[in-house]
NUVO-443370 format. One record per residue (C-alpha): residue in one letter; x, y, z; residue number from 1. Coordinates in steps of 0.1 Angstrom, whole numbers, plus 5000, padded with zeros to 4 digits. Layout:
N
   code      u      v      w   pos
      A      X      Y      Z   NUM
...
***
This chain:
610
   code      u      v      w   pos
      X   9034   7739   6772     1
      X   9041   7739   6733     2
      X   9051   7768   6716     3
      X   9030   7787   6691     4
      X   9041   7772   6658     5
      X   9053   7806   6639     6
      X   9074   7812   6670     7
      X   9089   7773   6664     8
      X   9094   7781   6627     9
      X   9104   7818   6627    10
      X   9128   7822   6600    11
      X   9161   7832   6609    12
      X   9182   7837   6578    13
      X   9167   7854   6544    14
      X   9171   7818   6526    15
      X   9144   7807   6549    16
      X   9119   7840   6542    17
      X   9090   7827   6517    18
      X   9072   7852   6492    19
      X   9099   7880   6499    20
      X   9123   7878   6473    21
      X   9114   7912   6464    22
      X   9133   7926   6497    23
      X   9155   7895   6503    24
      X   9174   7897   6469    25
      X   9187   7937   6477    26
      X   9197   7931   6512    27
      X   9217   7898   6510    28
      X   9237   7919   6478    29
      X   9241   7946   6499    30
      X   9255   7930   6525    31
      X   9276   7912   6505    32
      X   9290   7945   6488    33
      X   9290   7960   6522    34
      X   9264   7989   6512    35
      X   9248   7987   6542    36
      X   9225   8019   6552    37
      X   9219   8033   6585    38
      X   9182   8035   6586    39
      X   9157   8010   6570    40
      X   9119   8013   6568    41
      X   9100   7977   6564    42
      X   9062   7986   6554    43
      X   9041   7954   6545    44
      X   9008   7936   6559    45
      X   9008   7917   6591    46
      X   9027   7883   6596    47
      X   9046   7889   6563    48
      X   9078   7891   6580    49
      X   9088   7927   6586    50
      X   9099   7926   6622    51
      X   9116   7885   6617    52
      X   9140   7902   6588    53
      X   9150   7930   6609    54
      X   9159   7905   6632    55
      X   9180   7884   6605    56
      X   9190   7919   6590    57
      X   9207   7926   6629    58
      X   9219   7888   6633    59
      X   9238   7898   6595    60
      X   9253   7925   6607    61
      X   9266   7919   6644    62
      X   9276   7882   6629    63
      X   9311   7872   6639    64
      X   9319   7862   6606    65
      X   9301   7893   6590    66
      X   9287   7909   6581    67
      X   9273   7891   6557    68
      X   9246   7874   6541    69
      X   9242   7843   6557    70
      X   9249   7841   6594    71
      X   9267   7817   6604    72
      X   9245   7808   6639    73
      X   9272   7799   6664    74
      X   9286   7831   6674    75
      X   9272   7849   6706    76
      X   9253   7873   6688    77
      X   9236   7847   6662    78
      X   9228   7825   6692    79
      X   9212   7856   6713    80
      X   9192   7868   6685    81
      X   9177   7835   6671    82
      X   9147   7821   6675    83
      X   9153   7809   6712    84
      X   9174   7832   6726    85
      X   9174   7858   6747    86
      X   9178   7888   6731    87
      X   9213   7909   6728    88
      X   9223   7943   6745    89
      X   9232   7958   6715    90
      X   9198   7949   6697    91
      X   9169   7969   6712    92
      X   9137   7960   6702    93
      X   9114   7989   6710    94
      X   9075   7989   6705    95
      X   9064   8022   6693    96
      X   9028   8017   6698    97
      X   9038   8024   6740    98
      X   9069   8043   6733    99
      X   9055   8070   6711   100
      X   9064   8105   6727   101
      X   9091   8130   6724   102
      X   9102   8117   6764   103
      X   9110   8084   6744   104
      X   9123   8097   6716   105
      X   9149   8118   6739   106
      X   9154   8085   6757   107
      X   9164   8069   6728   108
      X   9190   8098   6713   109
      X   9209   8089   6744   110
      X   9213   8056   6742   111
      X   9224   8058   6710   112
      X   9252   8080   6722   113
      X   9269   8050   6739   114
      X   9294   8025   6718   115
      X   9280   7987   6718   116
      X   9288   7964   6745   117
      X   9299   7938   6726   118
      X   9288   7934   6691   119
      X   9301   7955   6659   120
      X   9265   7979   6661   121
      X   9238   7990   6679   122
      X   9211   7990   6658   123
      X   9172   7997   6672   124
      X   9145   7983   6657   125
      X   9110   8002   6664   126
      X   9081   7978   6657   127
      X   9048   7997   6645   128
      X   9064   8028   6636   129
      X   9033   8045   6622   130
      X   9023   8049   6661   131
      X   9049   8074   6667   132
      X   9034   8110   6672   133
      X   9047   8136   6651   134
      X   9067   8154   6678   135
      X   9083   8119   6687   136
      X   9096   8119   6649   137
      X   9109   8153   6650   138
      X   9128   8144   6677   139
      X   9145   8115   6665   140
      X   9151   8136   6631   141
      X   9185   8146   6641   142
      X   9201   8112   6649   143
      X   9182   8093   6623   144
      X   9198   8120   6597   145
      X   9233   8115   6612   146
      X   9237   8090   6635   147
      X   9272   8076   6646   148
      X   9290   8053   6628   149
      X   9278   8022   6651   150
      X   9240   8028   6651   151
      X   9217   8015   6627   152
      X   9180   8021   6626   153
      X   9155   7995   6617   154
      X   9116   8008   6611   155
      X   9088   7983   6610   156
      X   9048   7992   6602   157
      X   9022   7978   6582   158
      X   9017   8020   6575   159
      X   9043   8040   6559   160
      X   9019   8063   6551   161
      X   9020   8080   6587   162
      X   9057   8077   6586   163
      X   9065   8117   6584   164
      X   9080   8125   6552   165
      X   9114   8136   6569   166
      X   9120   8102   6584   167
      X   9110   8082   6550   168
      X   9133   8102   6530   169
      X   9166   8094   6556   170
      X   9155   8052   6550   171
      X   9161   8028   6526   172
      X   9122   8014   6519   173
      X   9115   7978   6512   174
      X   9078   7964   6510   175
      X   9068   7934   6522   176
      X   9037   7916   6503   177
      X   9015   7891   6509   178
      X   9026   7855   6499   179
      X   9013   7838   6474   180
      X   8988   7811   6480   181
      X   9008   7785   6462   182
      X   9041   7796   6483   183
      X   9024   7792   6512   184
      X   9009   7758   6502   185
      X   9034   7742   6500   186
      X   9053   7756   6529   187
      X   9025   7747   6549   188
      X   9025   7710   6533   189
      X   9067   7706   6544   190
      X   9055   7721   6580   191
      X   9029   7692   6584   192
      X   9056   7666   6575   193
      X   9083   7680   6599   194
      X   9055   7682   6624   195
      X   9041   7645   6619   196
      X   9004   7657   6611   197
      X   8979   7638   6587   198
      X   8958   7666   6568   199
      X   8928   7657   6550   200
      X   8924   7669   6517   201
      X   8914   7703   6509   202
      X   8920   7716   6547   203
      X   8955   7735   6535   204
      X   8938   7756   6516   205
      X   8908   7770   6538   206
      X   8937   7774   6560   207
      X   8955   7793   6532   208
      X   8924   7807   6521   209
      X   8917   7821   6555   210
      X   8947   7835   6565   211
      X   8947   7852   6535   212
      X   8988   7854   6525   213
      X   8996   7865   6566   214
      X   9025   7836   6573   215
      X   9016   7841   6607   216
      X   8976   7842   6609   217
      X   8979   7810   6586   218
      X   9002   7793   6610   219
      X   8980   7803   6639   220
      X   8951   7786   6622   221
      X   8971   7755   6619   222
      X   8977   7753   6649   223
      X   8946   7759   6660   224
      X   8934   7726   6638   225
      X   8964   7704   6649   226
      X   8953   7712   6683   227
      X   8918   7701   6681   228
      X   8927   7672   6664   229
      X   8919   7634   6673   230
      X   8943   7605   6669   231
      X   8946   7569   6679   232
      X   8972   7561   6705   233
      X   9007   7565   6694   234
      X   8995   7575   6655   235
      X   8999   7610   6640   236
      X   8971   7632   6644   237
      X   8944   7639   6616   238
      X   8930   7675   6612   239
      X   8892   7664   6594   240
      X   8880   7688   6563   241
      X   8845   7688   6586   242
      X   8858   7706   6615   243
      X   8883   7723   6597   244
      X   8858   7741   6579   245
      X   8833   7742   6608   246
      X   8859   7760   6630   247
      X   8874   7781   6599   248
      X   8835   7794   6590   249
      X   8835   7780   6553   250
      X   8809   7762   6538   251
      X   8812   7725   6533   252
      X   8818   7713   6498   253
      X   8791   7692   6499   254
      X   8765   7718   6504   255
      X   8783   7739   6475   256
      X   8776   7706   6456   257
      X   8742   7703   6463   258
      X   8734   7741   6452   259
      X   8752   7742   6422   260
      X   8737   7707   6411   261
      X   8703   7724   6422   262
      X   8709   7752   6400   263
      X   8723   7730   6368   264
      X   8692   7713   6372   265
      X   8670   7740   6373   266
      X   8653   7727   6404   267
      X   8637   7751   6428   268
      X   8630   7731   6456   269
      X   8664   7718   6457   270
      X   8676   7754   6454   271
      X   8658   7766   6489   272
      X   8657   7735   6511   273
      X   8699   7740   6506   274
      X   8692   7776   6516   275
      X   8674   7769   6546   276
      X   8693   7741   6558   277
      X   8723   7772   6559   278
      X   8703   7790   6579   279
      X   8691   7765   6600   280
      X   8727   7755   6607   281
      X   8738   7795   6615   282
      X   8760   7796   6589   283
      X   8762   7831   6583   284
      X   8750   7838   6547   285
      X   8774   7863   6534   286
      X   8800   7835   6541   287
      X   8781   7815   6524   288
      X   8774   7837   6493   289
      X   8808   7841   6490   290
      X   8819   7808   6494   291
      X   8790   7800   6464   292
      X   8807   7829   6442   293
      X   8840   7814   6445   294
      X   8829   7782   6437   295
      X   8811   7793   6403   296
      X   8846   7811   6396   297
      X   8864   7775   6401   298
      X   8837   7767   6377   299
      X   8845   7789   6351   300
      X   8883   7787   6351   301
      X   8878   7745   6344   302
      X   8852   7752   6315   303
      X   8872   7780   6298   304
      X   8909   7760   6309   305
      X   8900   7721   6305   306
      X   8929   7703   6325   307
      X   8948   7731   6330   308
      X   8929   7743   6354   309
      X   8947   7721   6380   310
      X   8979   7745   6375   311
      X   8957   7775   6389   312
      X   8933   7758   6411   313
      X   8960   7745   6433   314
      X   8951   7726   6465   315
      X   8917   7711   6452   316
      X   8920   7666   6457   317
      X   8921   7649   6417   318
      X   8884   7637   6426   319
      X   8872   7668   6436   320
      X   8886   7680   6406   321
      X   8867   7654   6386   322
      X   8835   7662   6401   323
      X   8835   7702   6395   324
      X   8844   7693   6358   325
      X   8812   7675   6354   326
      X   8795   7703   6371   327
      X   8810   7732   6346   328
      X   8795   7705   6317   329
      X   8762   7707   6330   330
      X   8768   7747   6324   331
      X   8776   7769   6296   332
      X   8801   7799   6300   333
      X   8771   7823   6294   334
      X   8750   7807   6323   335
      X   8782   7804   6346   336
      X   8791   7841   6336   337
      X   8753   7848   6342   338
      X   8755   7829   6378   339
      X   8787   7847   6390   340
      X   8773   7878   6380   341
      X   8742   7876   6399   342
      X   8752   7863   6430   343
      X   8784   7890   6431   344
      X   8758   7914   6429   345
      X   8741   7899   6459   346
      X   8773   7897   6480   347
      X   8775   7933   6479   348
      X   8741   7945   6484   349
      X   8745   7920   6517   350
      X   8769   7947   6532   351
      X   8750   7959   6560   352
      X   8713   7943   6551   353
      X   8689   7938   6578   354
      X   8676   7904   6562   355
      X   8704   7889   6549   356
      X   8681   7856   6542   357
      X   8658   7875   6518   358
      X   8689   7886   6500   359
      X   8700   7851   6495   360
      X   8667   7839   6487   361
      X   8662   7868   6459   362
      X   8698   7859   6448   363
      X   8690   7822   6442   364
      X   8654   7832   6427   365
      X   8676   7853   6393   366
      X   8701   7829   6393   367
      X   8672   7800   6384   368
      X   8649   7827   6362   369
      X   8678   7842   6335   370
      X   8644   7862   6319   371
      X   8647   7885   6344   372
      X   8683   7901   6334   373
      X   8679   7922   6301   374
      X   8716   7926   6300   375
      X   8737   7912   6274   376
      X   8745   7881   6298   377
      X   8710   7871   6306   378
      X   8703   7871   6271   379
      X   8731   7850   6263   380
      X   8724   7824   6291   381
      X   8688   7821   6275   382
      X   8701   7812   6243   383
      X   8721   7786   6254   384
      X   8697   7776   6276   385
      X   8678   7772   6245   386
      X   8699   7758   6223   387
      X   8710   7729   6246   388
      X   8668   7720   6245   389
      X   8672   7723   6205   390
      X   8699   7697   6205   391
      X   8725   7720   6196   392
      X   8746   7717   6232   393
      X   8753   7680   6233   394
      X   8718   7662   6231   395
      X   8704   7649   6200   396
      X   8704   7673   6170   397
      X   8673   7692   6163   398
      X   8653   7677   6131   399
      X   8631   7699   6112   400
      X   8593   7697   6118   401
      X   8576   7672   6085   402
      X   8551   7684   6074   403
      X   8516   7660   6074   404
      X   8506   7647   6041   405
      X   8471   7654   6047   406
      X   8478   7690   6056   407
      X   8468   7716   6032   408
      X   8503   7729   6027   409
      X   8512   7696   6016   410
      X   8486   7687   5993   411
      X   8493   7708   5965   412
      X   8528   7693   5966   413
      X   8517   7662   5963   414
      X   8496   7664   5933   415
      X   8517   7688   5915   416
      X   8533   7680   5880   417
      X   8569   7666   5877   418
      X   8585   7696   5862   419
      X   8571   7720   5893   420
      X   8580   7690   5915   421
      X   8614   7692   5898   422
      X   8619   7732   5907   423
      X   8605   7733   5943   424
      X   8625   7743   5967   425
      X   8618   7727   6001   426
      X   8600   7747   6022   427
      X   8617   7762   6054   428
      X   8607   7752   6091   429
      X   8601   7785   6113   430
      X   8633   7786   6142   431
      X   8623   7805   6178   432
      X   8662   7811   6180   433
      X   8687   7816   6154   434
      X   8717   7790   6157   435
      X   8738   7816   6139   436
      X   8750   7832   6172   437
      X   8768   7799   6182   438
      X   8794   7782   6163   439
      X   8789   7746   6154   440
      X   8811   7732   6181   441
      X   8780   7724   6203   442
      X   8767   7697   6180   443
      X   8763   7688   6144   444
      X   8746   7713   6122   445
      X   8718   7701   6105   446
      X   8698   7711   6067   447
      X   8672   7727   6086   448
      X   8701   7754   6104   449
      X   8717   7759   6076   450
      X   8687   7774   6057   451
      X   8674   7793   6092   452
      X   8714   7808   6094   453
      X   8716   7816   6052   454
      X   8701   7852   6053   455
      X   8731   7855   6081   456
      X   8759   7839   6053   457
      X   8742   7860   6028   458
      X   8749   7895   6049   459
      X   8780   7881   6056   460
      X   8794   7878   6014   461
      X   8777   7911   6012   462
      X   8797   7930   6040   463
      X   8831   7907   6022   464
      X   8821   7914   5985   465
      X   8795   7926   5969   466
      X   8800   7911   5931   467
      X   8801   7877   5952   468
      X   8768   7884   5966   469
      X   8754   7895   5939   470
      X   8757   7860   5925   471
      X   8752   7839   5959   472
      X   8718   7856   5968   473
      X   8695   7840   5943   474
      X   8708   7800   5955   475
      X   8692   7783   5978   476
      X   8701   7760   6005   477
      X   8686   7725   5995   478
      X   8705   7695   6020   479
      X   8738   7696   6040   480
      X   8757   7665   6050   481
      X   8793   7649   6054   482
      X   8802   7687   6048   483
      X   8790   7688   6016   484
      X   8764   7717   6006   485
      X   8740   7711   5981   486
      X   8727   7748   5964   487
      X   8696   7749   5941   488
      X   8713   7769   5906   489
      X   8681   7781   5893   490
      X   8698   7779   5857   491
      X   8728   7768   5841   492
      X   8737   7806   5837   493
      X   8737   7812   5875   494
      X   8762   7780   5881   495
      X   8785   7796   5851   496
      X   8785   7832   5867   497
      X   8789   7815   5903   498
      X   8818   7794   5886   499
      X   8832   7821   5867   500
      X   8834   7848   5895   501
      X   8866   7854   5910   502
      X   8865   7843   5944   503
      X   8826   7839   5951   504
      X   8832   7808   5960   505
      X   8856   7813   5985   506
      X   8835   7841   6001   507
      X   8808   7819   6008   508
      X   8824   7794   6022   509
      X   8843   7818   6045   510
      X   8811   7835   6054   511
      X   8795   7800   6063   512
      X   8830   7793   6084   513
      X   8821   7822   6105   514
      X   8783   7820   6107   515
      X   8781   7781   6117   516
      X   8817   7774   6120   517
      X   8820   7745   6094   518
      X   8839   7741   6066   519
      X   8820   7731   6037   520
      X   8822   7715   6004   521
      X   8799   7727   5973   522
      X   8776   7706   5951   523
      X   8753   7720   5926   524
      X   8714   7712   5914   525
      X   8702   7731   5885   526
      X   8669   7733   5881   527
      X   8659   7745   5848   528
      X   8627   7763   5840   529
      X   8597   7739   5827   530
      X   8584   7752   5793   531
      X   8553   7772   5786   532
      X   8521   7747   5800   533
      X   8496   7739   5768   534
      X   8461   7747   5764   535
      X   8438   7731   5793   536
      X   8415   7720   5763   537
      X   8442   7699   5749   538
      X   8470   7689   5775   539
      X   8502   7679   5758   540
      X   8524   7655   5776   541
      X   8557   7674   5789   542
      X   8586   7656   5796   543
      X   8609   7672   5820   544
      X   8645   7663   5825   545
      X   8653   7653   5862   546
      X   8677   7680   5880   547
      X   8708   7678   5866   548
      X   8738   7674   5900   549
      X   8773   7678   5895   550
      X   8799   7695   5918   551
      X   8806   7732   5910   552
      X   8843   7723   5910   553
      X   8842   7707   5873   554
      X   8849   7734   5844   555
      X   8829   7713   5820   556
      X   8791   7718   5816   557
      X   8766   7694   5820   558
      X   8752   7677   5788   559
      X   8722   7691   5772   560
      X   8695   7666   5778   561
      X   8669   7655   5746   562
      X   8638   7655   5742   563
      X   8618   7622   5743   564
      X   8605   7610   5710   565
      X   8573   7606   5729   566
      X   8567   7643   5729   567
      X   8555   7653   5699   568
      X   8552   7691   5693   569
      X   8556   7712   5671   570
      X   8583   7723   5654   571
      X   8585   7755   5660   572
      X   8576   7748   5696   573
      X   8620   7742   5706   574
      X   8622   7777   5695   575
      X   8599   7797   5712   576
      X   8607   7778   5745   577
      X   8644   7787   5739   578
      X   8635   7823   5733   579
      X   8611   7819   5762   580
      X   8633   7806   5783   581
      X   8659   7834   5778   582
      X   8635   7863   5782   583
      X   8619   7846   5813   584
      X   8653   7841   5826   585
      X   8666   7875   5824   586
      X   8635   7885   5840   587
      X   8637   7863   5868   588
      X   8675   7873   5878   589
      X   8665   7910   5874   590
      X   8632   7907   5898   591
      X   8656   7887   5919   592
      X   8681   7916   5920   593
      X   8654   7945   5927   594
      X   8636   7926   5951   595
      X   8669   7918   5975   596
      X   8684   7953   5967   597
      X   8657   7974   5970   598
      X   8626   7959   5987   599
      X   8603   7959   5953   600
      X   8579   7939   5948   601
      X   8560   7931   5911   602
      X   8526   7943   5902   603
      X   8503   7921   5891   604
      X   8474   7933   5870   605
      X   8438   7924   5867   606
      X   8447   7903   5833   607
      X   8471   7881   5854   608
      X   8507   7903   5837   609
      X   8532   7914   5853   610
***
C-alpha cells in the first residue's frame, strides 16, 4: 500500500504552507509575541489547508520549546501530531458534520472542564463547523466566550456564513484562498522531483488547471496520473500529455490546433469534420467549448503581449509557445476578440441544452461568417478581414486601379493641351473600405490611401483649427513616398498663405499622424492657371511653364518664369492675363470656400456665365 500523496506531503509547519501567506504571516507574529487567542475560525475552499494549519497551529502551541513559531519536531507532542503520528490526548479533532447537536455540544463543555494530560493546552479543533445546528452553537456559547485558561478552540469550514453570528464574533477569523496557479506549479514540479516522476510537457498544468487552486484535489490528480503511468524496468515512470488529458477530460492540443487553423483559414469543412470527430470521440462538447475559449484567450494575450506572454501563460512547452504565436498572426485582435466573443456566448447558452451538438455547430457557423454580428466587434473583424485582402495586414500593398488608355475617361486626358495636362489633378480610385480606421502599422501606405483617407485629415485640421483648415482644404493629395507628401498649390498665393499661417503646417501633419499614423514630410507643386484660350478661328500657340516643385519649407519664392520669344502676342495681352488671373483667382478660392462651407454649388446660365 502507498499512501495518498497529500497525506505524504502534508505540511507541518507554516514555512511549508503554499499560497497562505495571508493567514501564515499573523499567526507565526503572534505566536512569537505570545498573543495567542482562544478561539480561531479558519473559513476557505477545500484542500487549501484549513484543518493542516490548525494542526501546525496546535503542534505551535503544545511544542516543548514553545510556543512558538516554528516547532521544533522532536518533542512528544510534535511527534504525535505530525504527519505520521498518532494523534495526542490533548488535541481532539472533532468532525462536526456527525457531532452536530446540543448532546455533543454538552459532551464537549465537559471535557473541556478537565486540565490536559500532558501537554501545555487542550485545544479542540471542529472540522466543518458550518454543520453545527444552531442549538449545538448556543450551547457551546458559554465556554467559547470564556473558556479556561488551558482550552483553545480551533473552527474549520469552507462556510462561515452559517457560523452563528455569536460564535464568529468570540474568534479570530483568517481566510484561506485558493493558491495561485503558478504557486502550485511549481510546487507540484519540486513534488515530481522528490517523487522520481518524468512529466511530459504541459500535463502540470491540466493538473493545475483541473484542480482548480485545491492543494489537495490537485495532488489527488497526480496521483491518480503517476499511478496509471508506464515505465521501463528500473526507470522512472512517465505520466504522457495523451492520457493525461484523456483521464483529466480536456481536449487535446492538437485538436485545438486543428480548429483554430480551420478557423484562420476560413475553411468550413475543416471547421465540422473537427467537430464531429469530438463527438464521435464522446468528448463532451461543453468541455470542449470551453477548452476552445481558453485557447482563443491564450491567443489574445500573445498578440496583445508579444514575448511577454510567457510570464502569464506559465506552464505552456517553448514550442508550443512558438506554434500559438503563429496562430495569433494568422488573426487580428478584432477577429480573435470577435471569436472569444462568440463562442463565450455559446458556452453559456450550452447550460442545460438538449442538443449540445447544434449549439457547437451554430457556434462554429458565426465564428466563420463575422457578417452575421452587427455589433461593434463584428464590424471590426470585417474590416480587418478586409484590409488584410487589400494588402494593408502584411501582404502586398494595395495599388490603385490604372485606368485603360482606350477608355473614355482616359481619352480626353490624353489629347488634352499641355497647360490643362499641367493643372490636372489625378483622378481618385473608388475604396469599398476606408484605410483611415487602421493606423499604418499593418503595411506601407500607399498614394492611392492617402487621397481615399484626406477628407478624414481634412475633418481632422478642422476639429484642431479652423484658420488651418481653411487654408489646407483647397490642396490636393498628388503622390506620397519615402514619407514625403507631395500637395497640388493651386497658386502661388495658396503656398504663401499655407507658408505664412501659424501652425497650419503642423496641424496637418498632426492630423495625418492620427488618421494614417505616419509622419510626413511636405513638398509643394503649384500649378498656375493657363491664360485665357484664343479664338478657334485663329489658335495662337501658348506656352505654359511646367509645374513649378519646391519644398514648402524654403522662405524664398519660386522665380517667375518668361515667356518664350516664340509666343508672340500682343502687348497688351501680359496685362489682361495678369488682371485675369487675379480676378479668376479670387474667384476660384471664394467658390472653393462656399462650396466646402456651405454645400453651394455655382449656377451656370444658358450663355455659358457663371
Amino acid at each position: 500500500m502507498v499512501t495518498a500523496l497529500y497525506r505524504r506531503y502534508r505540511p507541518e509547519s507554516f514555512a511549508e504552507l503554499i499560497g497562505q501567506s495571508q493567514v501564515t504571516a499573523p499567526l507565526m507574529t503572534a505566536l512569537r509575541t505570545d498573543r495567542v487567542n482562544h478561539a480561531y475560525l479558519f473559513s476557505g475552499p477545500r484542500g487549501c489547508g484549513k484543518t493542516t494549519s490548525a494542526r501546525i497551529l496546535a503542534r505551535c502551541l503544545n511544542c516543548a520549546e514553545g510556543p512558538t513559531d516554528t516547532p521544533c519536531g522532536k518533542c512528544p507532542s510534535c511527534v504525535e501530531l505530525s504527519r505520521d503520528g498518532a494523534g495526542s490526548l490533548d488535541v481532539v479533532e472533532i468532525d462536526a458534520a456527525s457531532h452536530n447537536g446540543v448532546d455533543d455540544a454538552r459532551d464537549l463543555r465537559e471535557r473541556a472542564i478537565f486540565a490536559p494530560a500532558r501537554d501545555r493546552f487542550k485545544i479542540f479543533i471542529l472540522d466543518e463547523a458550518h454543520m453545527v445546528t444552531p442549538q449545538g452553537f448556543n450551547a457551546l456559547l458559554k465556554i467559547v466566550e470564556e473558556p479556561p485558561a488551558h482550552v483553545k478552540f480551533i473552527f474549520a469550514t469552507t462556510e462561515p456564513d452559517k457560523v452563528i453570528g455569536t460564535i464568529r464574533s468570540r474568534t479570530h477569523h483568517y481566510p484561506f484562498r485558493l493558491v495561485p496557479p503558478a504557486q502550485m506549479l511549481e510546487y507540484l514540479e519540486q513534488l515530481c522531483v522528490s517523487e522520481g516522476v518524468d512529466v511530459a510537457p504541459g500535463v502540470l498544468s491540466l493538473v493545475v488547471k483541473s484542480g482548480g487552486g485545491s492543494v489537495r484535489d490537485s495532488l489527488s490528480l497526480l496521483d491518480q496520473l503517476i499511478a496509471g503511468s508506464e515505465g521501463e524496468a528500473g526507470a522512472k515512470p512517465k505520466v504522457e500529455y495523451e492520457r493525461a488529458a484523456a483521464l483529466l477530460g480536456f481536449t487535446h492540443s492538437s485538436l485545438l490546433d486543428e480548429v483554430v487553423d480551420a478557423f484562420a483559414a476560413k475553411n468550413s469543412a475543416d471547421v465540422f469534420a473537427a467537430v464531429d470527430k469530438v463527438i464521435q470521440t464522446g468528448q463532451d462538447p461543453r468541455r470542449f467549448v470551453e477548452d476552445l475559449l481558453e485557447h482563443l484567450r491564450d491567443l489574445i494575450v500573445i498578440l496583445s503581449v508579444g514575448d511577454g506572454a510567457k510570464a502569464v501563460l506559465r506552464g505552456i512547452a517553448d514550442d508550443e509557445f512558438d506554434k500559438m504565436g503563429t496562430q495569433a498572426a494568422r488573426f487580428g485582435i478584432s477577429e480573435l476578440t470577435y471569436a472569444a466573443e462568440t463562442v463565450n456566448h455559446a458556452l453559456t447558452e450550452m447550460s442545460g441544452a438538449t442538443s449540445p451538438k447544434l449549439h457547437l455547430e451554430l457556434m462554429c457557423a458565426k465564428v466563420l461568417v463575422p457578417s452575421s454580428d452587427q455589433t461593434e466587434v463584428g464590424s471590426l473583424a470585417r474590416i480587418e478581414r478586409l484590409e488584410r485582402r487589400i494588402g494593408m495586414g502584411g501582404a502586398a500593398p494595395a495599388t490603385a486601379p490604372t485606368v485603360p488608355a482606350s477608355s473614355p475617361a482616359a481619352a480626353p486626358v490624353a489629347n488634352a493641351p499641355a497647360p490643362a495636362a499641367a493643372s490636372e489633378v489625378p483622378a481618385q480610385p473608388v475604396a469599398t473600405e476606408s484605410p483611415a480606421a487602421q493606423p499604418a502599422a499593418f503595411g506601407a501606405v500607399t498614394t492611392a490611401q492617402f487621397r481615399d483617407s484626406w477628407p478624414n485629415i481634412l475633418t481632422k485640421v478642422n476639429k484642431a483649427s479652423k484658420a488651418a483648415w481653411m487654408v489646407a482644404f483647397a490642396l490636393t493629395v498628388v503622390d506620397f513616398s519615402d514619407d514625403v507628401l507631395t500637395l497640388l498649390f493651386q497658386s502661388q498665393k495658396d503656398l504663401d498663405s499655407f507658408k505664412n499661417s501659424s501652425g497650419a503646417s503642423d496641424t496637418l501633419r498632426s492630423a495625418i499622424l492620427d488618421v494614417l499614423g505616419v509622419q510626413v514630410k511636405f513638398r509643394a507643386q503649384i500649378a498656375e492657371q493657363a491664360a485665357a484660350p484664343a479664338p478657334a478661328a485663329e489658335p495662337a500657340p501658348v506656352v505654359k511653364e511646367a509645374p513649378v516643385v519646391r519644398k514648402i519649407d524654403q522662405l524664398a519664392p519660386p522665380a517667375e518664369a518668361t515667356e518664350p520669344e516664340s509666343a508672340e502676342a500682343p502687348a497688351e495681352e501680359p496685362v489682361k492675363s495678369r488682371n485675369s488671373s487675379l480676378v479668376d483667382e479670387s474667384a476660384r478660392y471664394g467658390e472653393s470656400l462656399l462650396r466646402e462651407m456651405l454645400g453651394a454649388e455655382p449656377i451656370i446660365d444658358k450663355n455659358g456665365g457663371k
